[in-house]
NUBALUM-446223 format. One record per residue (C-alpha): residue number from 1; x, z, y; residue in one letter. Coordinates in nm, 2 decimals, padded with zeros to 4 digits. Last residue first. Example, Ala and Ser with C-alpha at 12.3 -4.5 7.8 and 13.67 -1.06 7.14 Angstrom:
<nodes>
pos: 2 X: 01.37 Z: 00.71 Y: -00.11 code: S
pos: 1 X: 01.23 Z: 00.78 Y: -00.45 code: A
</nodes>
This chain:
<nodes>
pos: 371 X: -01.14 Z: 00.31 Y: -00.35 code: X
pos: 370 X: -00.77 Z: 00.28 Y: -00.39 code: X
pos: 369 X: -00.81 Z: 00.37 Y: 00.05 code: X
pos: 368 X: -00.96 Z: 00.68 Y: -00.02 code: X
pos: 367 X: -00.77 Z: 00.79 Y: -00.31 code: X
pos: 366 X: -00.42 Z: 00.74 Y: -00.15 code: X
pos: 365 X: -00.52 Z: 00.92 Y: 00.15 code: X
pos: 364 X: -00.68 Z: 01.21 Y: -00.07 code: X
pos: 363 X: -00.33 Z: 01.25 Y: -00.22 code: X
pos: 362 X: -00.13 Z: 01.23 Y: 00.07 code: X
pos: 361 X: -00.32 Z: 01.49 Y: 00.23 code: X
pos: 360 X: -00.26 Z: 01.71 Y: -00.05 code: X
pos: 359 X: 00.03 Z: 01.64 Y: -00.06 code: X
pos: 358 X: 00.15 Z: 01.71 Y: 00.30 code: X
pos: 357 X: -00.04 Z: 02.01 Y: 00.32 code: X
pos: 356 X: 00.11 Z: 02.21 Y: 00.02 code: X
pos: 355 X: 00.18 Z: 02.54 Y: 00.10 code: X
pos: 354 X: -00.07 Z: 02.83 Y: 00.12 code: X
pos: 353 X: -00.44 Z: 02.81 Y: 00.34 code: X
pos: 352 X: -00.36 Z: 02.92 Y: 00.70 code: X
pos: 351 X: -00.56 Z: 03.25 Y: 00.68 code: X
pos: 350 X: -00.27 Z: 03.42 Y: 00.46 code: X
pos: 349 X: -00.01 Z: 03.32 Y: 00.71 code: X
pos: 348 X: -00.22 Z: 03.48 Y: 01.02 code: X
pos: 347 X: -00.29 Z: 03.77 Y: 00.78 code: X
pos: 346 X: 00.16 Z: 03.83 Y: 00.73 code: X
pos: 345 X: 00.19 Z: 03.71 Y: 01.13 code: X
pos: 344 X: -00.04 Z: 04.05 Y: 01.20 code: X
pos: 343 X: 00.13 Z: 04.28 Y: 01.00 code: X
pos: 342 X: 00.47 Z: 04.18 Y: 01.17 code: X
pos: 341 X: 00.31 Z: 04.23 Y: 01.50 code: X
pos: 340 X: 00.18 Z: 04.54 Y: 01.44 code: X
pos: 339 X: 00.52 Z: 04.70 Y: 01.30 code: X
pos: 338 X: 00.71 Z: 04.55 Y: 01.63 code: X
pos: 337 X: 00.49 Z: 04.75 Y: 01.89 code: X
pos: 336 X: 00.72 Z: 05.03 Y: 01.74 code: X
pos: 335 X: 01.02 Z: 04.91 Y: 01.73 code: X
pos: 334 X: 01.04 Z: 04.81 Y: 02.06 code: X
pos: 333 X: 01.15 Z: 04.47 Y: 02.15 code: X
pos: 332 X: 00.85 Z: 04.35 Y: 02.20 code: X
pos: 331 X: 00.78 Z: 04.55 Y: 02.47 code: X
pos: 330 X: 01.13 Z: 04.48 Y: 02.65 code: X
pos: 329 X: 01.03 Z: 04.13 Y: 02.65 code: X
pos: 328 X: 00.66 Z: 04.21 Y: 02.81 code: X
pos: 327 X: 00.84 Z: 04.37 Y: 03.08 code: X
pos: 326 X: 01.09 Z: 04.10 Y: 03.15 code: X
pos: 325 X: 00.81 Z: 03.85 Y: 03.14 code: X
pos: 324 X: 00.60 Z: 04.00 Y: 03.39 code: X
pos: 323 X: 00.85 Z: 04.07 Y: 03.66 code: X
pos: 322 X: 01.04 Z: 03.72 Y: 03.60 code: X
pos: 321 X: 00.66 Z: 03.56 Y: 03.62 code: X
pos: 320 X: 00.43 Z: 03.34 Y: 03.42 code: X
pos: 319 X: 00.15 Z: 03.52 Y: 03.50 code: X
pos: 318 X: 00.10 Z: 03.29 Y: 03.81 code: X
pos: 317 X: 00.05 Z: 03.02 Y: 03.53 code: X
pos: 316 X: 00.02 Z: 03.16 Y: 03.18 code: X
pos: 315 X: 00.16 Z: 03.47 Y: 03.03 code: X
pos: 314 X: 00.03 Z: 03.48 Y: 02.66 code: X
pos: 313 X: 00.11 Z: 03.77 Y: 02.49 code: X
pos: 312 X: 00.09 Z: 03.79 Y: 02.13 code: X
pos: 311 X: -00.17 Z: 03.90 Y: 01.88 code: X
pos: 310 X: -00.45 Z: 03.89 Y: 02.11 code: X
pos: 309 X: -00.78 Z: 03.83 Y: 01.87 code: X
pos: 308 X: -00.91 Z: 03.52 Y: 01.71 code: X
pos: 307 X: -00.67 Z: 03.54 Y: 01.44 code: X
pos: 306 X: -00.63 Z: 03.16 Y: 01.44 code: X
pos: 305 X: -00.67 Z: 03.09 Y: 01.85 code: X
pos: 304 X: -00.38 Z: 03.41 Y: 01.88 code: X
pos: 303 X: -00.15 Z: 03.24 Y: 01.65 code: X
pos: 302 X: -00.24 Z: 02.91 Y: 01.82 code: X
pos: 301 X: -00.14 Z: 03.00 Y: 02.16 code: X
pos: 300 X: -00.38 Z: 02.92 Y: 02.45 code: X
pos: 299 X: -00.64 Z: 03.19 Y: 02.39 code: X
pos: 298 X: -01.00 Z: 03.26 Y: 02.49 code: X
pos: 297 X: -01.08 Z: 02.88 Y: 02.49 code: X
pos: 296 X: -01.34 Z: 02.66 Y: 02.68 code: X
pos: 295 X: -01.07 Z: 02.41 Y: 02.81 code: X
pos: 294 X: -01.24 Z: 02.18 Y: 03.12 code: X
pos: 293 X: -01.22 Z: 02.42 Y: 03.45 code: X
pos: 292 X: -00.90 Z: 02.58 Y: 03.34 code: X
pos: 291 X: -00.74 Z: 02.27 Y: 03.29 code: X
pos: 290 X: -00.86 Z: 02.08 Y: 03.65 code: X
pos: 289 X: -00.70 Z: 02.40 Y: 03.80 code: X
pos: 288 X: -00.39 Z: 02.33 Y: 03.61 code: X
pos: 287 X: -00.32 Z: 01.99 Y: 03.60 code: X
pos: 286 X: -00.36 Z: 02.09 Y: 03.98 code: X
pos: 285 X: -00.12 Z: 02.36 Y: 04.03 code: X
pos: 284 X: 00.11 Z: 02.20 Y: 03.80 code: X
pos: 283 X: 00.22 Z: 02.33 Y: 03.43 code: X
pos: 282 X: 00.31 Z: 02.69 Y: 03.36 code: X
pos: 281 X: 00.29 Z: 02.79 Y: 03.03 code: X
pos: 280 X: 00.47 Z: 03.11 Y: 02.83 code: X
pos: 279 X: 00.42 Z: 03.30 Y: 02.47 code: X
pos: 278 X: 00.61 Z: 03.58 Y: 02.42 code: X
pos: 277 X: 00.74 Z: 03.66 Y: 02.03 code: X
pos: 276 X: 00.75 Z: 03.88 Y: 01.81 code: X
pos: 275 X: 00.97 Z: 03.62 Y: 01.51 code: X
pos: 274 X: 00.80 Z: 03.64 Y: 01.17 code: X
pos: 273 X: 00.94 Z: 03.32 Y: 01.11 code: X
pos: 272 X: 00.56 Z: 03.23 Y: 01.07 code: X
pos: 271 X: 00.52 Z: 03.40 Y: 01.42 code: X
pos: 270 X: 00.76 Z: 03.17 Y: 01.56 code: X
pos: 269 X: 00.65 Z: 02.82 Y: 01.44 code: X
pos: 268 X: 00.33 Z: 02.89 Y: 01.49 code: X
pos: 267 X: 00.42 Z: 02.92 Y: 01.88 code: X
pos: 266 X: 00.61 Z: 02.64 Y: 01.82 code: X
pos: 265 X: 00.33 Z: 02.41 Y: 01.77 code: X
pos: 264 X: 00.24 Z: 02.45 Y: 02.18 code: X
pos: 263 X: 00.27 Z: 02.71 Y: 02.43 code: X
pos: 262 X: 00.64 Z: 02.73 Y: 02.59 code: X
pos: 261 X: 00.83 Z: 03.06 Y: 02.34 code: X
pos: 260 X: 01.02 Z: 03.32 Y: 02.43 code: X
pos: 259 X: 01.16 Z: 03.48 Y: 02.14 code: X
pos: 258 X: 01.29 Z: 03.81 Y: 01.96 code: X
pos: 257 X: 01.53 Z: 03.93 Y: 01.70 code: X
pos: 256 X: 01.61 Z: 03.58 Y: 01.66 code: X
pos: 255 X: 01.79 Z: 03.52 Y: 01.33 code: X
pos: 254 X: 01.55 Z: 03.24 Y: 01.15 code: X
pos: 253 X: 01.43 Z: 03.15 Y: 01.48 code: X
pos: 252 X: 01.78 Z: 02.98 Y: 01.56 code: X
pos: 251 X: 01.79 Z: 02.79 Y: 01.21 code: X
pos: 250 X: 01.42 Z: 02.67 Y: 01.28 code: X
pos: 249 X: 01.54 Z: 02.55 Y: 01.62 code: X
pos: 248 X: 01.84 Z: 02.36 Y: 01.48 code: X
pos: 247 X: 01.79 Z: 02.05 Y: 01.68 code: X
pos: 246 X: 02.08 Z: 02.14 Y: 01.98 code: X
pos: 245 X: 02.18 Z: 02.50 Y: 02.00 code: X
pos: 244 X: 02.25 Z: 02.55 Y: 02.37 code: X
pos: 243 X: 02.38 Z: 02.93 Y: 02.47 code: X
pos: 242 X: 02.31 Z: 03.20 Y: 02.75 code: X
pos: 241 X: 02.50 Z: 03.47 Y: 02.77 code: X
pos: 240 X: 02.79 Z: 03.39 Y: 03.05 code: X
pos: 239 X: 02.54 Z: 03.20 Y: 03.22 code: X
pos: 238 X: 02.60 Z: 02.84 Y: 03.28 code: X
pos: 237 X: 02.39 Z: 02.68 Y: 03.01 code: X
pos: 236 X: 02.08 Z: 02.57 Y: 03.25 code: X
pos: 235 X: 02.27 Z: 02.29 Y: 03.44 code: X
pos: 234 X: 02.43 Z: 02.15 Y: 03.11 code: X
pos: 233 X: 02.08 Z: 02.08 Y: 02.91 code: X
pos: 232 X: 02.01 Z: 01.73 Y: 03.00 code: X
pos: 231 X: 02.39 Z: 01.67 Y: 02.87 code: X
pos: 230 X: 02.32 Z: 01.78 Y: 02.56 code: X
pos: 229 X: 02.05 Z: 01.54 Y: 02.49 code: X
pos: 228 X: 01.69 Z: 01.58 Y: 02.48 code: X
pos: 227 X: 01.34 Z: 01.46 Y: 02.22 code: X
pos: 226 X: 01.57 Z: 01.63 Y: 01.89 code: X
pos: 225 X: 01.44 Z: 01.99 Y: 02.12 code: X
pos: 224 X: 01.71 Z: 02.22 Y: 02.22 code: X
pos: 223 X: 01.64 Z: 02.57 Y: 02.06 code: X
pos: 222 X: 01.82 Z: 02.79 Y: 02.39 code: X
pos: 221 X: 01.98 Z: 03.05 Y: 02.25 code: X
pos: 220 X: 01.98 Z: 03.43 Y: 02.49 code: X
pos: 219 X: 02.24 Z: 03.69 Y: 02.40 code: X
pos: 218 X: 02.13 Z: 04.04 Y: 02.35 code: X
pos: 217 X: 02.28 Z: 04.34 Y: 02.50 code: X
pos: 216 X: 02.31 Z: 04.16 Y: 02.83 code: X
pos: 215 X: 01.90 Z: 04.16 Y: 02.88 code: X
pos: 214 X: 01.85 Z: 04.22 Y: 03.24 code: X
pos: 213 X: 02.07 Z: 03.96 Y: 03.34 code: X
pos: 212 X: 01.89 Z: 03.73 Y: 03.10 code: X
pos: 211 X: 01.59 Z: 03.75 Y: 03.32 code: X
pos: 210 X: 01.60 Z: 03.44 Y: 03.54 code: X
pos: 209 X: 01.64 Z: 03.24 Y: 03.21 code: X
pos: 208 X: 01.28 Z: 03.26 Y: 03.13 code: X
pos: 207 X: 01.16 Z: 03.18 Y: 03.47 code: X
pos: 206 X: 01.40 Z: 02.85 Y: 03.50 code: X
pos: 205 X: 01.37 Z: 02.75 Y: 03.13 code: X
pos: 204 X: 00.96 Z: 02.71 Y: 03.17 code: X
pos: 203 X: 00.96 Z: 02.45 Y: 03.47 code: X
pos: 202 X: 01.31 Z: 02.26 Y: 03.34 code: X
pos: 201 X: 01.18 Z: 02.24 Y: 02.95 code: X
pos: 200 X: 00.81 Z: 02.09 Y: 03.09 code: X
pos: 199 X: 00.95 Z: 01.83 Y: 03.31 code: X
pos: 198 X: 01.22 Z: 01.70 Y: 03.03 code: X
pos: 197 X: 00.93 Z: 01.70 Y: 02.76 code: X
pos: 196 X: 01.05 Z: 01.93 Y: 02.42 code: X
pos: 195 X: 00.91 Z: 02.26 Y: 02.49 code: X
pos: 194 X: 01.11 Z: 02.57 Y: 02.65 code: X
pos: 193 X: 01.17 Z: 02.76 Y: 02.31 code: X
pos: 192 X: 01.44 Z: 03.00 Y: 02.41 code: X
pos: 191 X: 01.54 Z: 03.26 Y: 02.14 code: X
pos: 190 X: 01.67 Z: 03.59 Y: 02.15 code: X
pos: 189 X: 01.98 Z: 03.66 Y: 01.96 code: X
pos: 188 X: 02.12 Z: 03.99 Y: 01.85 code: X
pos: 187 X: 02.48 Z: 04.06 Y: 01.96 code: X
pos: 186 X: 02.71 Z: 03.94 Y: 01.70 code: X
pos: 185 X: 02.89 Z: 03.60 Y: 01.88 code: X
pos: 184 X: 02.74 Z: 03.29 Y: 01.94 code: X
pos: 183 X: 02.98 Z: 03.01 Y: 01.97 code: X
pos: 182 X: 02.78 Z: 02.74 Y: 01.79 code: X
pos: 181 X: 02.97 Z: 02.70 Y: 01.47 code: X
pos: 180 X: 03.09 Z: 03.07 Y: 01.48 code: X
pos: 179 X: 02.72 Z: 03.20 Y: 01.42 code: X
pos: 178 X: 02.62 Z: 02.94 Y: 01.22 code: X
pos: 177 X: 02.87 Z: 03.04 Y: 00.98 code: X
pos: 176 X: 02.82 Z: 03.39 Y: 01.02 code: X
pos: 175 X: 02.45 Z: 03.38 Y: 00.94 code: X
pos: 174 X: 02.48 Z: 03.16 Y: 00.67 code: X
pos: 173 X: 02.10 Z: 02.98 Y: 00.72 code: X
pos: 172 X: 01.89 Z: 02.93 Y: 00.42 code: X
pos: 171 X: 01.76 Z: 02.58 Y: 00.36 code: X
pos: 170 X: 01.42 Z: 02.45 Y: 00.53 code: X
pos: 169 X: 01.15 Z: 02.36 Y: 00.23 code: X
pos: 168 X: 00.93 Z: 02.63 Y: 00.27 code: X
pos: 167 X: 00.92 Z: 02.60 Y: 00.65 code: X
pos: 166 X: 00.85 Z: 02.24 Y: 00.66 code: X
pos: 165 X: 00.57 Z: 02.33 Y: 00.39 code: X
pos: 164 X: 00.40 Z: 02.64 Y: 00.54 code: X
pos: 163 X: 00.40 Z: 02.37 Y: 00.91 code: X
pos: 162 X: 00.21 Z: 02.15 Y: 00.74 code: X
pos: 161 X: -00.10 Z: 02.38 Y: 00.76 code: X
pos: 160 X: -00.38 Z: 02.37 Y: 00.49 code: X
pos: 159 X: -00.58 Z: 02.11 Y: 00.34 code: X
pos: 158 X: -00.92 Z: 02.13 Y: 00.53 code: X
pos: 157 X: -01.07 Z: 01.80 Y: 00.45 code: X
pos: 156 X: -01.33 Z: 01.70 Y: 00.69 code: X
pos: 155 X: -01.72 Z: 01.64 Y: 00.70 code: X
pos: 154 X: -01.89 Z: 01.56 Y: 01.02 code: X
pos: 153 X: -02.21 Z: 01.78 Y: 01.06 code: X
pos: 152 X: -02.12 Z: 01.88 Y: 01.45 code: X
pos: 151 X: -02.15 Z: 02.23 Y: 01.41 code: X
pos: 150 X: -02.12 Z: 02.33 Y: 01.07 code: X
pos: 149 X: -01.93 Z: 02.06 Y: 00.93 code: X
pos: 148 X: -01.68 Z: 01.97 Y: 01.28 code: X
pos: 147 X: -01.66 Z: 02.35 Y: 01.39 code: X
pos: 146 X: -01.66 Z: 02.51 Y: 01.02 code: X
pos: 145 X: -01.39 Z: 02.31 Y: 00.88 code: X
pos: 144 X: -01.19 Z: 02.34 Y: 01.21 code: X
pos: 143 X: -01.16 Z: 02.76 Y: 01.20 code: X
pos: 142 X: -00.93 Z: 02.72 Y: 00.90 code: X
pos: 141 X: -00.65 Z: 02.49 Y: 01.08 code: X
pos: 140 X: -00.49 Z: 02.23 Y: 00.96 code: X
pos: 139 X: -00.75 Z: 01.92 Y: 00.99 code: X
pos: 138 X: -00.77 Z: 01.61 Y: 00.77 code: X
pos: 137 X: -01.06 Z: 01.35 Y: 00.92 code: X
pos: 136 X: -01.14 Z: 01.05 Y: 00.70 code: X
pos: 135 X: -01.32 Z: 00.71 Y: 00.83 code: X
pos: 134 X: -01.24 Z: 00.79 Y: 01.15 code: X
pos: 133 X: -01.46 Z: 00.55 Y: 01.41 code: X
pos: 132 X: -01.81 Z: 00.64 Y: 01.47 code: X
pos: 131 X: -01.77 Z: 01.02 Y: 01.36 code: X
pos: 130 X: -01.46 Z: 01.08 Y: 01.58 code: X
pos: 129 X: -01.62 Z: 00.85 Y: 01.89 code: X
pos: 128 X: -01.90 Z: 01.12 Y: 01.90 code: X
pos: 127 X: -01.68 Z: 01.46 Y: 01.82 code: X
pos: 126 X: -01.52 Z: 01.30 Y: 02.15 code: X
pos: 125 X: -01.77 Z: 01.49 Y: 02.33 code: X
pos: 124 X: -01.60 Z: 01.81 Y: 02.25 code: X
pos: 123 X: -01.34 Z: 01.73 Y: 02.51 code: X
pos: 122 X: -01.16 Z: 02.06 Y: 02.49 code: X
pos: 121 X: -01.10 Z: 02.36 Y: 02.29 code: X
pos: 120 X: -01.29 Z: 02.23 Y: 02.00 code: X
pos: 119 X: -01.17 Z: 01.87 Y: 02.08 code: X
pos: 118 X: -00.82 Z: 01.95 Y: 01.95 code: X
pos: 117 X: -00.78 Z: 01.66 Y: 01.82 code: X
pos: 116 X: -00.77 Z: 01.65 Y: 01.43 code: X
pos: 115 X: -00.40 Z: 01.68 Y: 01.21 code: X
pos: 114 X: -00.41 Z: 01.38 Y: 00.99 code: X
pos: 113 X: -00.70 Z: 01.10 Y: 01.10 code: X
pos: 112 X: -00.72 Z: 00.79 Y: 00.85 code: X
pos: 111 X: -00.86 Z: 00.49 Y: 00.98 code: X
pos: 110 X: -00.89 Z: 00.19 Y: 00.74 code: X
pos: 109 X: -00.97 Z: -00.13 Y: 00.93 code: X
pos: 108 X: -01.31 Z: -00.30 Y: 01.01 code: X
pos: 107 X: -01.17 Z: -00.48 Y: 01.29 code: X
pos: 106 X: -01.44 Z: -00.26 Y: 01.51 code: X
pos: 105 X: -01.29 Z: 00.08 Y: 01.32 code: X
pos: 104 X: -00.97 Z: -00.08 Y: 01.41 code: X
pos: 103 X: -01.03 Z: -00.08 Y: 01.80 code: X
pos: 102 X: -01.21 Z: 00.25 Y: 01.79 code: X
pos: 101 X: -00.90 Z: 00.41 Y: 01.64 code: X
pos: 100 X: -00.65 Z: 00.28 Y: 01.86 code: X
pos: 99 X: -00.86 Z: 00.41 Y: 02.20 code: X
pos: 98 X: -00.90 Z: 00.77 Y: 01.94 code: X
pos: 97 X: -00.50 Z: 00.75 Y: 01.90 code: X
pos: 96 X: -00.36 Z: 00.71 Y: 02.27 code: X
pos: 95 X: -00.55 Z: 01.02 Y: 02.41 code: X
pos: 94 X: -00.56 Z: 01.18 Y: 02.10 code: X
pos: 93 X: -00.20 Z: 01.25 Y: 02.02 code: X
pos: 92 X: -00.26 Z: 01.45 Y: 01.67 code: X
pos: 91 X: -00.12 Z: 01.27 Y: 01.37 code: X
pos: 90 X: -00.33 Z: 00.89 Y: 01.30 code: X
pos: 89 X: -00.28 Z: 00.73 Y: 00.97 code: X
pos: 88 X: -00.38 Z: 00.35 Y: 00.99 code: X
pos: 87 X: -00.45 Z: 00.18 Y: 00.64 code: X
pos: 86 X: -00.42 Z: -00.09 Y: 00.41 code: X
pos: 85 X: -00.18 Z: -00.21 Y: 00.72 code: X
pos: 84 X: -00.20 Z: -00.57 Y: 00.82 code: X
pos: 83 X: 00.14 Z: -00.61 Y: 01.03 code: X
pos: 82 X: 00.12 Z: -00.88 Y: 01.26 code: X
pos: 81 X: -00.23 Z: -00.73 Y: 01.37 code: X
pos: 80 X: -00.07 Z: -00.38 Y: 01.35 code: X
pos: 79 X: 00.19 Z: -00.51 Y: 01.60 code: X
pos: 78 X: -00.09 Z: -00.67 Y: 01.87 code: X
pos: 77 X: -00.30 Z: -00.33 Y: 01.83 code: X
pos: 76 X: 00.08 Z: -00.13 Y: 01.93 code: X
pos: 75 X: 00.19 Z: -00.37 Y: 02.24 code: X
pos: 74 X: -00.18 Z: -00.33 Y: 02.37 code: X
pos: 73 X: -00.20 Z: 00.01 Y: 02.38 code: X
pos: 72 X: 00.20 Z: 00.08 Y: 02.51 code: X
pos: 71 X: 00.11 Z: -00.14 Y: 02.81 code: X
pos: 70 X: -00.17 Z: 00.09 Y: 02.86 code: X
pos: 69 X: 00.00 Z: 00.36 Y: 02.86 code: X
pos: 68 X: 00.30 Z: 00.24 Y: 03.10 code: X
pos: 67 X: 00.07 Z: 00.15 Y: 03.33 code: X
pos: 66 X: -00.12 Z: 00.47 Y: 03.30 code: X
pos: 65 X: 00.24 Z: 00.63 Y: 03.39 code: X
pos: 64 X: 00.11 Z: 00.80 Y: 03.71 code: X
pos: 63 X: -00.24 Z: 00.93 Y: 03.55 code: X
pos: 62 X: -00.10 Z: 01.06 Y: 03.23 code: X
pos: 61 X: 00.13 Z: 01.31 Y: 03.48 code: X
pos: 60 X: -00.14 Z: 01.36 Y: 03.71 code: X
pos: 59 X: -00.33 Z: 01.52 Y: 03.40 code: X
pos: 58 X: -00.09 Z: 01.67 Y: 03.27 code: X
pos: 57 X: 00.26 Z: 01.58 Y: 03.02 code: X
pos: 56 X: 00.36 Z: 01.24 Y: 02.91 code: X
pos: 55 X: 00.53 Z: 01.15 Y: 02.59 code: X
pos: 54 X: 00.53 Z: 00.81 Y: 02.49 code: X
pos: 53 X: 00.87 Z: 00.66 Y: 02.53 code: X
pos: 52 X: 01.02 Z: 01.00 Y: 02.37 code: X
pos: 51 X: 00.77 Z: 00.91 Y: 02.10 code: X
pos: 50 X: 01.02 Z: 00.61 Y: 01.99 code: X
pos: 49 X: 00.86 Z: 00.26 Y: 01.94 code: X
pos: 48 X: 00.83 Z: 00.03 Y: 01.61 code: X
pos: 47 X: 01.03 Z: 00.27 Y: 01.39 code: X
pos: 46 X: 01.03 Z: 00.07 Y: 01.04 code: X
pos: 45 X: 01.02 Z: 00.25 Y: 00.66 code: X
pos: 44 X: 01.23 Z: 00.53 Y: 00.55 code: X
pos: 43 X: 01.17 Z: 00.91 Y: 00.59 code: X
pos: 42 X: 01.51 Z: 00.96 Y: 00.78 code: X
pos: 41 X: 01.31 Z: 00.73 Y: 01.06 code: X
pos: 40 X: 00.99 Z: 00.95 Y: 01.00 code: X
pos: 39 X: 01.24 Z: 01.25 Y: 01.08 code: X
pos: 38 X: 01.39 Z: 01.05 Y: 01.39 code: X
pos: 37 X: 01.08 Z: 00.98 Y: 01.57 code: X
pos: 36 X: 00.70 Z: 00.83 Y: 01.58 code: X
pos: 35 X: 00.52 Z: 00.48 Y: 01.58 code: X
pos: 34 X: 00.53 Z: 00.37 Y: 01.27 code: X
pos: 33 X: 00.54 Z: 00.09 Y: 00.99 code: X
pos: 32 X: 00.56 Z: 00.22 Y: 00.63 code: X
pos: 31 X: 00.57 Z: 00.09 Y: 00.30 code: X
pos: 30 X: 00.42 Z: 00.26 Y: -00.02 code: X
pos: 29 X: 00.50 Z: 00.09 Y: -00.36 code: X
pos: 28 X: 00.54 Z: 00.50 Y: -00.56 code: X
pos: 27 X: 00.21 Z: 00.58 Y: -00.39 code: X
pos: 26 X: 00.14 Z: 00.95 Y: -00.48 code: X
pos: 25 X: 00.56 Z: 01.01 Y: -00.43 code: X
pos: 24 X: 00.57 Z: 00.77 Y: -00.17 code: X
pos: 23 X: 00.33 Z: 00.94 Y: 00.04 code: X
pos: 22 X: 00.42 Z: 01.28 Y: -00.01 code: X
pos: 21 X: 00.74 Z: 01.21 Y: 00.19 code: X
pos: 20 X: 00.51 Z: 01.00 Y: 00.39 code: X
pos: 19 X: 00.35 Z: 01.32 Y: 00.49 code: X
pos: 18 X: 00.67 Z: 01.54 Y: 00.60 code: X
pos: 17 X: 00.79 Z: 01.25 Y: 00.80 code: X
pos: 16 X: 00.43 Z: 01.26 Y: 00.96 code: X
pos: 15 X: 00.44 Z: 01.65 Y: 00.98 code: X
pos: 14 X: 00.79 Z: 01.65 Y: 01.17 code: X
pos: 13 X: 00.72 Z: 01.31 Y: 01.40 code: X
pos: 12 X: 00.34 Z: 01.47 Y: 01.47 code: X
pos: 11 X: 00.52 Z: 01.78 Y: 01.56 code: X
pos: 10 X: 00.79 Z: 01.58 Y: 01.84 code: X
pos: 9 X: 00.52 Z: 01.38 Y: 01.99 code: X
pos: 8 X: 00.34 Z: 01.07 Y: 01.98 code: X
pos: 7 X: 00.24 Z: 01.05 Y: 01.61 code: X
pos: 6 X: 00.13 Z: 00.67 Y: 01.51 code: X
pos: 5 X: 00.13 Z: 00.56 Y: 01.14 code: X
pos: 4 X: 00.06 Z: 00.24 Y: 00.94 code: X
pos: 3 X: 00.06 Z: 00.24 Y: 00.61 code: X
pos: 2 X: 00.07 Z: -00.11 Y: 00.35 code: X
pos: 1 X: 00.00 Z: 00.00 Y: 00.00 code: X
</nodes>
């Protein structure tokens, strides 16, 4: 079989790779064409355009490179013309995904959607355009069965999260080894996450590394995201504790003792390294104001959204403070707020469904398009 696959962001190229992994295993004559990174590259099959291309951040962000969007749109329908895919797998990235998706659906093409929109947080009027054009819907988080079945009457597969299976299969850090291969020495390590977009790493990695005066016992690691080079990172690693580990971010949570963390996947990420953890946004004024007016949500991190209760602390916008996030550091550094939190991440990793995403999802792919 033919498979086609677009993720636009640094998780979709992690889950996707993970996916056609399973893919080729359930489909031993798969090929792949794609849209995505360097871990659906290592995968095997053809990169038609790099997510780093297609990454754009806000509402006024989206707006100034519409151009560039829509360019992207059309290039992408013409190539899976040329290509005739059994199948198009879409991962996340809704804004550029449901426009492809309604296309096919019209050409009478397979559409596969792994990892849903977030449409229960906002945009729920997309659940419309979801049942017209996605043949199969895969979602990754427990709460999602319930919202499209229950509420919108739109069956899904709930398979589990993705992120149980990267994490299973990551090898086991020497802690020394990493240690002297990235200049760290033996004070405990507390980790930066500051996303993977240029504009989004320099707004979060200015607040968080305003406090690592305060913090000299520890030394602070920046996880640099696959999306950056080194050199982007220079002007932020000139403190005398404050390191760059480039693409090792798993390695870097697996011996953080704490960690500050952008809102996004890697929130997850932490708590499932059982890593206490802050969790930080600050996007502009007006992306913003026009957020706060449209997202229905309690929470912005995903461990609190899957417990449905505060489990971390989320310090968003004018929150997002040196004052505020020194305190809330120092909090989760104490031994005892640290019990709850640990008991906490164990039910969060109990509610997300065991290993085995990726072949699961492989499996009912294969079995819907063999039909």
């Amino acid at each position: 079989m033919k498979y086609y696959l677009i993720a636009g962001e640094a998780s979709g190229d992690l889950h996707a790779a993970n996916l056609m992994l399973a893919l080729k295993k359930a489909d031993p004559e798969a090929e792949f064409r794609f849209w995505g990174g360097d871990l659906m590259q290592e995968a095997g099959g053809t990169l038609v355009k790099h997510y780093r291309e297609l990454a754009f951040m806000g509402f006024l962000e989206v707006i100034a490179n519409l151009r560039t969007i829509l360019k992207n749109i059309k290039v992408c329908k013409n190539d899976i013309l040329e290509y005739k895919p059994d199948t198009i797998i879409f991962i996340d990235y809704p804004g550029f995904n449901m426009r492809i998706a309604k296309w096919a659906k019209e050409l009478n093409i397979s559409t596969q959607y792994y990892i849903s929109p977030q449409i229960w947080a906002w945009k729920e009027n997309r659940i419309n355009a979801i049942k017209r054009d996605v043949d199969e819907m895969y979602v990754i988080l427990p709460f999602e069965k319930e919202f499209y079945e229950e509420k919108h009457q739109f069956p899904v597969h709930f398979v589990g999260h993705p992120l149980l299976d990267a994490i299973a299969k990551k090898d086991l850090v020497v802690p020394d080894e990493f240690r002297k291969k990235h200049q760290l020495d033996e004070r405990p390590i507390i980790a930066l996450l500051p996303g993977s977009r240029k504009q989004e790493i320099s707004k979060m990695l200015e607040t968080m590394l305003s406090i690592t005066e305060d913090f000299k016992e520890y030394q602070f690691v920046i996880a640099g995201a696959p999306s950056q080079d080194a050199e982007f990172y220079k002007p932020f690693i000139k403190k005398k504790n404050v390191h760059l580990v480039l693409n090792r971010t798993y390695d870097v949570l697996s011996l953080s003792t704490a960690a500050l963390v952008t809102s996004g996947t890697a929130t997850l990420e932490t708590a499932l390294f059982k890593v206490p953890e802050v969790v930080c946004y600050k996007g502009s004024t007006i992306s913003y104001q026009i957020a706060k007016r449209v997202v229905d949500l309690d929470y912005i991190s995903l461990v609190n959204l899957i417990m449905d209760k505060e489990v971390v602390t989320e310090l968003i916008q004018n929150d997002f403070n040196s004052k505020k996030l020194k305190s809330e550091l120092i909090k989760i550094l104490d031994t005892e707020n640290r019990d709850t939190i640990f008991e906490a991440y164990f039910e969060l990793e109990r509610k997300l469904g065991g290993a085995g995403a990726s072949e699961k999802t492989a499996q009912l792919i294969y079995k819907s398009i063999k039909k």
